[in-house]
C-alpha distance (Angstrom), angle and dihedral (degrees) to the residues before:
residue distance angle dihedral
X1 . . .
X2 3.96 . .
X3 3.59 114.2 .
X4 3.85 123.8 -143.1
X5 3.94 128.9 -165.0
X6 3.74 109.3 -162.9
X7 3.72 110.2 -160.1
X8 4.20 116.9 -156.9
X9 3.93 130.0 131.7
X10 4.02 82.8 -148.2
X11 4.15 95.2 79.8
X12 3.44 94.4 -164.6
X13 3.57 94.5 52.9
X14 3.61 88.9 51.5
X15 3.94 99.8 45.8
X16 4.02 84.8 46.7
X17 3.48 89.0 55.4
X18 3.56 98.6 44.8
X19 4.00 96.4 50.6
X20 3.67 88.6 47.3
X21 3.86 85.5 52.9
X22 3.43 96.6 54.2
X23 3.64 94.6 37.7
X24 4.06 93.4 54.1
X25 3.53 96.0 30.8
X26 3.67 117.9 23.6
X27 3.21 96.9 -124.1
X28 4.20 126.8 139.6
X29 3.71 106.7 -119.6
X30 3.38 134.0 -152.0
X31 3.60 130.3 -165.3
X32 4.21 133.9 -151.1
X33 3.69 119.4 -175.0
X34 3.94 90.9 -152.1
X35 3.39 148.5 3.6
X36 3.89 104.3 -90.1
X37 3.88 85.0 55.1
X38 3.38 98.6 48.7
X39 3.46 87.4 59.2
X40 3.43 97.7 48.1
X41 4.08 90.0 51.3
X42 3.81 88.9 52.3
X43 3.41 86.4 53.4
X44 4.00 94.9 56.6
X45 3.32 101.8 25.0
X46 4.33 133.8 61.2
X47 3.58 100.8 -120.4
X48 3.50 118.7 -174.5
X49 3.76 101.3 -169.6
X50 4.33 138.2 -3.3
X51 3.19 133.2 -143.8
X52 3.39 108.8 -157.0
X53 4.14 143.3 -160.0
X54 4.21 116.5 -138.7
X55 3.61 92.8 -167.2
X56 3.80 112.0 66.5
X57 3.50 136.3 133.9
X58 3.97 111.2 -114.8
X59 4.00 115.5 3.6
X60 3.47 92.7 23.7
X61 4.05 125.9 -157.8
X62 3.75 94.2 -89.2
X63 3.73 95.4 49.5
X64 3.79 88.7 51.1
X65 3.74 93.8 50.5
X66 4.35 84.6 47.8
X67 3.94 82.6 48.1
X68 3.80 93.8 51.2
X69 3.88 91.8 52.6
X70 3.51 96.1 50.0
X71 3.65 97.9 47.9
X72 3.80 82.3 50.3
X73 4.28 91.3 -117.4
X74 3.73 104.2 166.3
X75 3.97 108.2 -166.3
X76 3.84 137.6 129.0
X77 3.59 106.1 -90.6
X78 4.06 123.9 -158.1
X79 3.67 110.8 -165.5
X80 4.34 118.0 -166.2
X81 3.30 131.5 -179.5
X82 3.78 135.4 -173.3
X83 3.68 102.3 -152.6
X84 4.10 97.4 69.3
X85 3.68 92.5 -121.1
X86 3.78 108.7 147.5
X87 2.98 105.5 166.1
X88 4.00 90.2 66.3
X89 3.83 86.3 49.8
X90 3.86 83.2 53.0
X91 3.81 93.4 54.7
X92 4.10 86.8 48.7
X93 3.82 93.9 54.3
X94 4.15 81.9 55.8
X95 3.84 79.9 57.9
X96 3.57 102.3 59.3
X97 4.05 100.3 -84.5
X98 3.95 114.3 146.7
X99 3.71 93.7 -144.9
X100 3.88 145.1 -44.7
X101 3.64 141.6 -119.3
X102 3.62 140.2 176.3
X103 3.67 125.6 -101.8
X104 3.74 102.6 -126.1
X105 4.02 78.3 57.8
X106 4.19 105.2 129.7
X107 3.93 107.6 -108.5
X108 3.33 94.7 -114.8
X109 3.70 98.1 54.6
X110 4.36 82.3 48.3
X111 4.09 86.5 56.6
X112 3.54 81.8 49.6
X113 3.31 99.7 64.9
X114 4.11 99.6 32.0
X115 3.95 75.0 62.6
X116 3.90 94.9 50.2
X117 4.12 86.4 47.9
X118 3.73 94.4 46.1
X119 3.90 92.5 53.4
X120 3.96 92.3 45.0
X121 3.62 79.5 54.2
X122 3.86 94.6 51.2
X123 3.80 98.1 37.1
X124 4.02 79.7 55.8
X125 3.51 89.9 59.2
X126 3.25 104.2 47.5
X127 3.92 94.2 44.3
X128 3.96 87.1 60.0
X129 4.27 87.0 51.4
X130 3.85 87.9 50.2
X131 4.33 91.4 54.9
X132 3.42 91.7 35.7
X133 4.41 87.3 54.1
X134 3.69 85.7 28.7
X135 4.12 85.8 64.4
X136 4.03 97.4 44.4
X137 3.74 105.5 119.0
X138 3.88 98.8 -145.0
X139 3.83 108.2 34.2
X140 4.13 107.1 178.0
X141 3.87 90.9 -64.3
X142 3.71 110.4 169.0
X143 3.61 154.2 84.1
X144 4.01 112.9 -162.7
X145 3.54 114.3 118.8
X146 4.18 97.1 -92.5
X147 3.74 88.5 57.8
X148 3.70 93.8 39.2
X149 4.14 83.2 58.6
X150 3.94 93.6 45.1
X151 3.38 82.2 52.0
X152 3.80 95.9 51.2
X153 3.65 87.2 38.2
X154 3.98 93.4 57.2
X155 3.96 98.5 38.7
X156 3.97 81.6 57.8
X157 3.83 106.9 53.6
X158 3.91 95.2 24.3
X159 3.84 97.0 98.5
X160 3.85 97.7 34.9
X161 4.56 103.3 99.4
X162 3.89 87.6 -137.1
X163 3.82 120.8 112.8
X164 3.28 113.7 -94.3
X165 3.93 122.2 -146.4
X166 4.06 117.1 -146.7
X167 3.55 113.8 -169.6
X168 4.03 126.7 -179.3
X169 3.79 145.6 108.4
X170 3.39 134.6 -43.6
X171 4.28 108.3 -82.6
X172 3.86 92.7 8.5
X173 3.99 100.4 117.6
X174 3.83 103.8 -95.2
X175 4.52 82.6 147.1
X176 3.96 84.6 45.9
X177 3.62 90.9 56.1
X178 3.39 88.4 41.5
X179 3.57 100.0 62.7
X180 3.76 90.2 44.1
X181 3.46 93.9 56.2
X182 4.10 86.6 55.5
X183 3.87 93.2 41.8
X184 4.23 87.4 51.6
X185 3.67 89.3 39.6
X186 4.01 133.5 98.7
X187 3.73 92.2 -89.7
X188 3.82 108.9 28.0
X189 4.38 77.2 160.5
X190 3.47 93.3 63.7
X191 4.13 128.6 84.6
X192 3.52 128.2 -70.8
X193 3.92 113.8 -156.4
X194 3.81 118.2 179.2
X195 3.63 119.9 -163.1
X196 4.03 123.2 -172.2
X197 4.14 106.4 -150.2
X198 3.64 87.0 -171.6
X199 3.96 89.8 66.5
X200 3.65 107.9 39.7
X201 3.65 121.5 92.6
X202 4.01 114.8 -100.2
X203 4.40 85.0 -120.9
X204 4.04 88.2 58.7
X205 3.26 112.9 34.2
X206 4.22 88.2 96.9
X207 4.10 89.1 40.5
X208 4.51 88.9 53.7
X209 4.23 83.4 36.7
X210 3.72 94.3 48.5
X211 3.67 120.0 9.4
X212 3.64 125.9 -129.1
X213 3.95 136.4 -109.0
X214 4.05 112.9 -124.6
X215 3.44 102.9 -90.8
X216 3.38 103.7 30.9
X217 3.99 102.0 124.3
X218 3.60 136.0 -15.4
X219 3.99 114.3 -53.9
X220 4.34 85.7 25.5
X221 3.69 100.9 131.9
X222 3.39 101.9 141.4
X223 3.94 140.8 32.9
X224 3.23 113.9 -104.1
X225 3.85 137.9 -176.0
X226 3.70 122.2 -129.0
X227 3.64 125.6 -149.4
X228 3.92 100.5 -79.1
X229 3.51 98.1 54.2
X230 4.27 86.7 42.0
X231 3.80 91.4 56.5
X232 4.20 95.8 38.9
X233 3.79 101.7 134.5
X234 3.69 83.5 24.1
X235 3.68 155.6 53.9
X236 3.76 132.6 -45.2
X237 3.89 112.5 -160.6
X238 4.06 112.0 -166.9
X239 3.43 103.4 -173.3
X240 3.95 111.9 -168.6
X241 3.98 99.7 6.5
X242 3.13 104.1 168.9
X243 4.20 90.8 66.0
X244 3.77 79.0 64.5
X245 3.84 114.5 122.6
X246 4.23 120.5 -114.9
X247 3.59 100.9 -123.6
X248 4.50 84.9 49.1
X249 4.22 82.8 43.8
X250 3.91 93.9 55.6
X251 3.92 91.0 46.6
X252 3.73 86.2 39.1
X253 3.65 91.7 56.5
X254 3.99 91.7 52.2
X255 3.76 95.1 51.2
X256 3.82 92.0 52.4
X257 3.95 89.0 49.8
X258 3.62 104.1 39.5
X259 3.71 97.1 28.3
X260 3.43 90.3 -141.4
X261 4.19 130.6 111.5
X262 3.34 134.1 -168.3
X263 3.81 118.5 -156.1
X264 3.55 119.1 -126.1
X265 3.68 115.4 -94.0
X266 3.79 89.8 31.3
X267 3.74 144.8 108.9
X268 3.64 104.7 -161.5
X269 3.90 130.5 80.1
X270 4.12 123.4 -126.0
X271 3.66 121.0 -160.5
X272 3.98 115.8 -128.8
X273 3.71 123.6 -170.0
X274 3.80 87.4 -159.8
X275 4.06 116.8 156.3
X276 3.75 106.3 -144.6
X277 3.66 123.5 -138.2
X278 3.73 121.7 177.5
X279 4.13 131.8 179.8
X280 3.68 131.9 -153.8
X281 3.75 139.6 -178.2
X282 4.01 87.5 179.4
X283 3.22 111.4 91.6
X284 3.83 97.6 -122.0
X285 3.92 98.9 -159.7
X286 3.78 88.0 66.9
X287 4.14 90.6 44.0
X288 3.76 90.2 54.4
X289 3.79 87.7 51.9
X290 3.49 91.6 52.6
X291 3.72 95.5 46.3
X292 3.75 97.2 -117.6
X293 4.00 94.4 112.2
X294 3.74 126.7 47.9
X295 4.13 107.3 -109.6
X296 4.25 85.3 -150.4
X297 3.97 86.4 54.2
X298 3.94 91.9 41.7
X299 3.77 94.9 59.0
X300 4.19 97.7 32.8
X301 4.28 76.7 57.9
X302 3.50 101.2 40.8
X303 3.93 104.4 63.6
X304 3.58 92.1 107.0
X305 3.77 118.1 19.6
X306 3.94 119.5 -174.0
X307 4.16 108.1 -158.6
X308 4.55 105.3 -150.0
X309 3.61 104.5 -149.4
X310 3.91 121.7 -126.1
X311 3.45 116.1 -110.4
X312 3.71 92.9 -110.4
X313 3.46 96.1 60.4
X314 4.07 90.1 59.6
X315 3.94 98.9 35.1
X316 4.49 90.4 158.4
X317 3.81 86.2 61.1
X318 4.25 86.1 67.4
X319 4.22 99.8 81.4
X320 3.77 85.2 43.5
X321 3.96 85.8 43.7
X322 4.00 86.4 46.1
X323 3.81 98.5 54.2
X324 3.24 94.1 49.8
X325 3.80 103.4 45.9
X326 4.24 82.9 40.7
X327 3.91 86.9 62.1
X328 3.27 108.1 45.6
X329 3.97 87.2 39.3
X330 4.33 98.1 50.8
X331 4.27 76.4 44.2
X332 3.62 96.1 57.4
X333 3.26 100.6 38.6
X334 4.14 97.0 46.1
X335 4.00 97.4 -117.0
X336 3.73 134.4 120.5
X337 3.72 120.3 -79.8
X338 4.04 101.4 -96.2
X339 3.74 127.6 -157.1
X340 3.57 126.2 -135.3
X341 4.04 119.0 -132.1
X342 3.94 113.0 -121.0
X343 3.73 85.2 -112.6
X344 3.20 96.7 60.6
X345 4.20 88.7 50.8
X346 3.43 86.6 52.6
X347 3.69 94.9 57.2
X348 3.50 85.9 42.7
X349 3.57 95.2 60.8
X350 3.55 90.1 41.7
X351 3.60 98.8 73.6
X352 3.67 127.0 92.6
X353 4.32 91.5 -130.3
X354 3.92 79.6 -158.2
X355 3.90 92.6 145.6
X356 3.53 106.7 59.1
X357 3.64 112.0 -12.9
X358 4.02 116.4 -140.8
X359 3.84 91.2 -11.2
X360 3.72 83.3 69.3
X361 3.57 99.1 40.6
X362 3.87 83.2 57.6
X363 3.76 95.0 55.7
X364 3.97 83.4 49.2
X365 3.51 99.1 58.6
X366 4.47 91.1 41.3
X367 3.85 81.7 54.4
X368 3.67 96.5 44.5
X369 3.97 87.2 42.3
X370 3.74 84.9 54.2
X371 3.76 98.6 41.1
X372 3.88 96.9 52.9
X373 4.21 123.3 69.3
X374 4.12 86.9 176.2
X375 3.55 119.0 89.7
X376 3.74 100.5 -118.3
X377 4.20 107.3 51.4
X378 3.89 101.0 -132.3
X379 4.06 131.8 -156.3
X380 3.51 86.5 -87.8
X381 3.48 91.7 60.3
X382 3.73 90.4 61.9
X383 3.86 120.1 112.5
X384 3.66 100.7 -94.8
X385 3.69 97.1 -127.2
X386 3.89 86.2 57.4
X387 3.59 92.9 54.8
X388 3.77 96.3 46.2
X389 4.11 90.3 39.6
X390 3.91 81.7 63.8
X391 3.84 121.0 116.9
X392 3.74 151.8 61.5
X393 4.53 106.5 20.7
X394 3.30 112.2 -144.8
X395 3.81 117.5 -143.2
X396 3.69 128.1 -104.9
X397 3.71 115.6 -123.2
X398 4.35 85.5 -148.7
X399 4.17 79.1 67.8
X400 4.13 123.1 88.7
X401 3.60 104.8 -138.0
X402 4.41 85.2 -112.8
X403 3.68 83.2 62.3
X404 3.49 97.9 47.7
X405 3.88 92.5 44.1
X406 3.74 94.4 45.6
X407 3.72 97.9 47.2
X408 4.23 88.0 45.0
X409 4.51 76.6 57.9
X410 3.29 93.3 53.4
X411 4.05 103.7 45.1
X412 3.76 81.9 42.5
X413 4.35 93.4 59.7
X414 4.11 92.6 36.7
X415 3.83 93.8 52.4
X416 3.81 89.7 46.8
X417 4.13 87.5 40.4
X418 3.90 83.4 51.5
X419 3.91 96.2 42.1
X420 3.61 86.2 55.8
X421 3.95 106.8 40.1
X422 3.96 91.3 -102.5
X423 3.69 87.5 -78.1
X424 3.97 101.2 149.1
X425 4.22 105.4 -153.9
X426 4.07 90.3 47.4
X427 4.54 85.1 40.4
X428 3.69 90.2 52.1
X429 3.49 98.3 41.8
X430 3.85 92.4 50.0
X431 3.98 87.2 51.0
X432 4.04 93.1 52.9
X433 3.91 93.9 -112.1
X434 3.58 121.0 150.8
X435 4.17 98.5 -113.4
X436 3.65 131.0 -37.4
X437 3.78 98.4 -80.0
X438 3.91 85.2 72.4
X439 3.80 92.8 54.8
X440 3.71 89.8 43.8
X441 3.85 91.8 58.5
X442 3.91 88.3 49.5
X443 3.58 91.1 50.1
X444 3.69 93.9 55.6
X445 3.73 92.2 43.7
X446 3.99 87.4 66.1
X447 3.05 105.3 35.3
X448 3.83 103.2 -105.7
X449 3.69 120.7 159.1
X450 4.23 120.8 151.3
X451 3.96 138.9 125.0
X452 3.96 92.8 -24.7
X453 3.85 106.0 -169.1
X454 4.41 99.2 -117.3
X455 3.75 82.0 -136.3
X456 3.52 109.9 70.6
């Protein structure tokens, strides 16, 4: 439920307000009699929104606003005023106010405009997920028949609220597929929080979880949310669960059942409509075995599980991979937009990418970025260790032999497509075929679609 503070020295002003609030808008109000306890309430409390008085006695409206910014409080503030002096409202929205309105304003047109605030806010939100996707070097780029199948695999379980289980090598997208699953789900609007288990200090891990009440321990001077009640409406992203501590599993377990937490330090429940979404490159069978993971937790996670392919297993995904990790890399760093020479795909695709999957792919192609003054990067721009790394790929005994023979097809037509500038007649005739038409056919049997030369 939204929560609103309603800020007046005039208490029955305020408490008028605030029932006509939650009477027109459903909201759960709040109310603060001046500015020094409004600031005290936002420090205990999860506000979502204030509507706040300029003219007070004390800790006026403007000195609350200053106090907001400097205790870095980010919410949608409504300043009103009763004396009809805009140009002091004016001076507020300079401050960090939303918007103002008048007091003798009807209610409804005031729930109107908490509304307006409360979707800046959320718009906000969601424009800071979109850069911070917009920046991922490897979105889900790929069409060889393992990412075809993640893809299948994610457009299937995307909308269903249960958790949702990712498991897959280190540096092979489990976040990416993450995010997609949120941006296919039922709420692609709502929050997307990703946590990393793996990184957070065993002494926090139920403080980030849960969120603590002011108070609650030593250094606890303000309320503050933790990630289930930041994600409600949204997604929960547990990267690396099973790093996660017992005692947090158990509690973990309880929040994903009851869909409830309870911050630490406090007595009173808070309902979350949180979709979970954890990632593993453990294999979690063997951790249950060995009494390191919960076996309750295991199977409340595993309903749907969504396998990431190495990068080995879908070697004709790398050129696509490549372009898009050379553009956004030339970008970033200010230079022209290089190419890379088929040889150096070849290499490329050569490699077994055993050690960290796409993440190291994309330190290959900064290096070669960095390595290379020519305009097209060329195999001897290729990190060394790449090059010599290169030979005979052993088959993964996760792959059906079909898969392993159709993805072995389809590196075989893109390296001749990229040996020969994708243009189809010359391609076709390199690989034997009887005229382009044939080559065509394979192409749209796997899936294959790039910089096709117009004359064929």
């Amino acid at each position: 439920m939204t929560t609103l503070l309603v800020v007046d020295d005039v208490v029955a002003m305020a408490q008028q307000y605030a029932y006509d609030l939650k009477r027109i808008g459903g909201y759960e109000p709040l109310v603060a009699a001046g500015g020094r306890e409004a600031l005290d309430l936002l420090e205990r409390e999860a506000v979502d929104c204030v509507i706040l008085d300029l003219e007070m006695p004390g800790m006026d409206g403007f000195e609350v606003l200053r106090a907001m910014a400097r205790r870095g409080v980010r919410l949608p503030v409504i300043v009103y005023t009763g004396t009809g002096n805009y140009d002091r409202c004016t001076e507020a929205i300079r401050l960090g106010a939303t918007s103002f309105i008048d007091k003798a304003e009807p209610m409804e047109r005031v729930v109107q405009e908490v509304e307006h605030a409360l979707e800046r806010q959320r718009l906000a939100t969601q424009l800071a997920a979109l850069r911070e996707r917009l920046d991922a070097d490897a979105p889900m780029v790929g069409a060889s028949p393992a990412m075809q199948q993640l893809k299948d695999a994610v457009g299937r379980v995307a909308k269903i609220p249960s958790p949702v289980l990712i498991v897959g090598e280190s540096g092979s997208g489990k976040e990416l597929v993450a995010r997609e699953l949120h941006r296919l789900g039922a709420n692609p609007s709502g929050p997307f929080v990703a946590l990393n288990a793996a990184a957070l200090p065993e002494n926090l891990v139920e403080d980030e979880l849960f969120g603590h009440e002011r108070g609650a321990f030593t250094g606890a001077n303000a309320l503050r949310k933790g990630a289930f009640e930041t994600a409600s409406t949204g997604t929960l992203f547990l990267d690396e669960i099973g790093e996660l501590p017992l005692a947090a599993q158990a509690k973990l377990l309880r929040v994903v059942e009851q869909r409830q937490v309870s911050r630490l330090g406090g007595h009173r429940t808070i309902a979350v409509d949180t979709r979970v979404v954890a990632a593993t490159n453990r294999d979690l069978e063997a951790e249950v075995q060995a009494q390191r993971f919960r076996q309750d937790l295991y199977f409340r996670l595993n309903v749907h599980v969504v396998r990431v392919p190495p990068l080995r297993e879908r070697r004709s995904d790398i050129p696509a991979l490549v372009d898009h990790l050379l553009a956004t890399t030339c970008a970033r760093f200010g230079v022209h937009l290089k190419k890379v020479d088929p040889a150096a795909l070849e290499g490329l695709m050569a490699y077994e990418w055993g050690r960290n999957n796409v993440r190291e792919l994309r330190n290959a192609v900064e290096r070669m970025v960095i390595a290379s003054d020519a305009e097209t990067i060329g195999l001897g721009d290729v990190p060394a260790e790449i090059r010599d790394g290169a030979g005979p790929r052993g088959a993964s005994v996760a792959t059906t032999f079909q898969a392993l023979k159709a993805e072995a097809e389809r590196q075989i037509i893109v390296a001749a497509l990229e040996r020969n500038d994708w243009h189809i007649t010359r391609t076709a005739q390199s690989l034997g075929l009887a005229d382009h038409a044939s080559l065509l056919k394979i192409m749209r049997r796997h899936n294959i679609k790039g910089r096709v030369d117009p004359d064929t």
